[in-house]
Every structure is written in C-alpha cells, then in structure tokens.
C-alpha positions in Angstrom: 9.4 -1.6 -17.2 11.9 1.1 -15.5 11.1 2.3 -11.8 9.8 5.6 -13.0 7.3 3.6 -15.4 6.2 1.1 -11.9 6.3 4.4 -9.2 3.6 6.0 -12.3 1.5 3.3 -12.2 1.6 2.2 -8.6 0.8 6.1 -7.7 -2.4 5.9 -10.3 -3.6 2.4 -8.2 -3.3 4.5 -4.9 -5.0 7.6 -6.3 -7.9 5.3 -6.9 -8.0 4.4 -3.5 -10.5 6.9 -1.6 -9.4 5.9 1.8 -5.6 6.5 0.7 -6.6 10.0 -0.8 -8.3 11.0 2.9 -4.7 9.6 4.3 -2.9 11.8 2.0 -1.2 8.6 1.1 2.3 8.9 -1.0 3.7 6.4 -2.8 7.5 7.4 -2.2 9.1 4.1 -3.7 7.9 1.4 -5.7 9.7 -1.2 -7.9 9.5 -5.2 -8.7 9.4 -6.9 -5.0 9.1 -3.5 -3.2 7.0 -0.7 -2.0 7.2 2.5 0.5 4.3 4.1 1.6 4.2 7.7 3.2 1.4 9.0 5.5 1.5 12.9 6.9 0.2 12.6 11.0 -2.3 15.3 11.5 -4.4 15.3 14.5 -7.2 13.5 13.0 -5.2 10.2 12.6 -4.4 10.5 16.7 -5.9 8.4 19.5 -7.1 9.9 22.7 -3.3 9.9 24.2 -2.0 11.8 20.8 -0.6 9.3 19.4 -1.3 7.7 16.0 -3.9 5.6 15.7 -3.3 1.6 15.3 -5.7 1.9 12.8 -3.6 3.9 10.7 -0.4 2.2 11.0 -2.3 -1.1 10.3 -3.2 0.4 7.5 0.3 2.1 5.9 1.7 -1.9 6.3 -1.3 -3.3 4.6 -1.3 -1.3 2.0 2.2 -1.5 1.5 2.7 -5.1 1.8 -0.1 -5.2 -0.6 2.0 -3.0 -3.3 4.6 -4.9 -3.0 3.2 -8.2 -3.3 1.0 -6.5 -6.7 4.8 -5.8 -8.4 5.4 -8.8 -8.7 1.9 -10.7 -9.1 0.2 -7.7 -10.7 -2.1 -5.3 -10.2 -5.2 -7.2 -9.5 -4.7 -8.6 -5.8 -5.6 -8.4 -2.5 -4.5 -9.1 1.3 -5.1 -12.7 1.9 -3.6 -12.3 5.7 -1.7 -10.3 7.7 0.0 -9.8 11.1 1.3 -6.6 12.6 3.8 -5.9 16.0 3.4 -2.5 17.2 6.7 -1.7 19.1 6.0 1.7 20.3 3.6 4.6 20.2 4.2 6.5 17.1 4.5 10.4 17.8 6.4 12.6 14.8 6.1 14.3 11.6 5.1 11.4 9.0 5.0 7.0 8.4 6.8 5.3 6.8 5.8 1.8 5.7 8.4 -0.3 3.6 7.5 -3.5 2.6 9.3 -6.0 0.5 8.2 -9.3 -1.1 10.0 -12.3 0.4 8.6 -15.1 -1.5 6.5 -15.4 -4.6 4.6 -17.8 -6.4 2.1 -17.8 -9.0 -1.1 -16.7 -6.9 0.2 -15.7 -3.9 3.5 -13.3 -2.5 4.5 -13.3 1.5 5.7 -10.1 2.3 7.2 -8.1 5.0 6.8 -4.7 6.6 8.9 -2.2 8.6 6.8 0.9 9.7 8.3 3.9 10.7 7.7 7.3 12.1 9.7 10.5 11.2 10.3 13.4 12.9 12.6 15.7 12.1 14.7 13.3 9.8 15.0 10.7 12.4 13.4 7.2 12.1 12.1 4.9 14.6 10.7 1.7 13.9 7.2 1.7 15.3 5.5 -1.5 14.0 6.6 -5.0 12.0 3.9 -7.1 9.7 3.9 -9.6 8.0 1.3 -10.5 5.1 0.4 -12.7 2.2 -0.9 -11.2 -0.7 -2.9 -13.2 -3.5 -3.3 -12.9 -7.2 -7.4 -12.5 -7.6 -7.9 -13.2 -11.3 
C-alpha cells in the first residue's frame, strides 16, 4: 500500500468519527508507524482565559497516537492508555499532533506524540503524550 492509498483510508476512519467531524479534524499525514492530525482553533474549542482547551489537545494526541498505532496493527484498535505533558497554553491559528509508533507487537503499539500549535507558520510545542494502542480483534 502507497502513502496516498494509507492517507485515503486513514481520512475515511476519521470521517467516521463524529466528534472529529465537530473538530474539523484533518488528517494531514499518515503512513506505516505515523500519523499527523490537524485541528483549526475557533473560539468554541477555548477555555475561559482563551486558550485552547486541554480537552482538545488531549484529544489531537489521542487520536493521533491512536492512527499511528492502527498503521501498523490495523484498523480495528483502540487507546489502551495514555499520558499527556502540557508545556504551555496553546494560543494560534491551528494543532498539530504528530505521533509516531515506537514499538510494536502483535496486539499492542507504544506510541509517542508531539502537539503543536501554529500561528502564522511558526510552531511551538504545546504538549507531549505518550500512549499504548491495542489490536481489539
């Protein structure tokens, strides 16, 4: 299978996702061991001090890690665990979450996450996480 044919498929699993689709989730990358998620900030997704929710960067890692944990266990899995970091408040334009597989095995992938936010081009890291995804069939 070719990246175009895994970034297809991966974008299919997302759009069956209703939560994603109320994100206006993007899957900007995906490939085998790999996955980057894209979430637009609009006001709704802020806290009371205007930044983004935790909530909503919890989710862009989860959801990534879990992509990239799927690529290379297949489509049919789910977040077994996971741990986040935030480092600082995210304020900009869009996040980023890209995750990568670090280990897998049969049933279960460990997988790691950078989150960042973009604004006007420019990255900063916002949170780190850390999950393990398992095979459920």
């Amino acid at each position: 299978m070719d990246g175009r044919d895994f970034l297809e498929i991966g974008r299919q699993i997302l759009a069956s996702q209703p939560f994603s689709v109320w994100l206006d989730a993007e899957l900007i990358g995906f490939g085998e061991g790999h996955a980057e998620l894209s979430v637009p900030i609009t006001d709704r997704l802020k806290q009371q001090n205007g930044f983004v929710h935790g909530g909503v960067i919890s989710y862009a890692a989860d959801n990534a890690l879990t992509f990239a944990g799927g690529s290379v266990l297949g489509t049919s899995v789910l977040t077994l665990e996971f741990k986040i970091n935030y480092l600082r408040p995210a304020v900009g334009e869009k996040l980023i979450a890209r995750a990568k597989a670090v280990y897998a095995g049969r049933s279960q992938a460990t997988c790691r996450c950078d989150v960042f936010v973009s604004d006007g081009g420019e990255e900063k890291l916002v949170a780190i996480a850390q999950g393990t995804i398992m095979k459920v069939n």
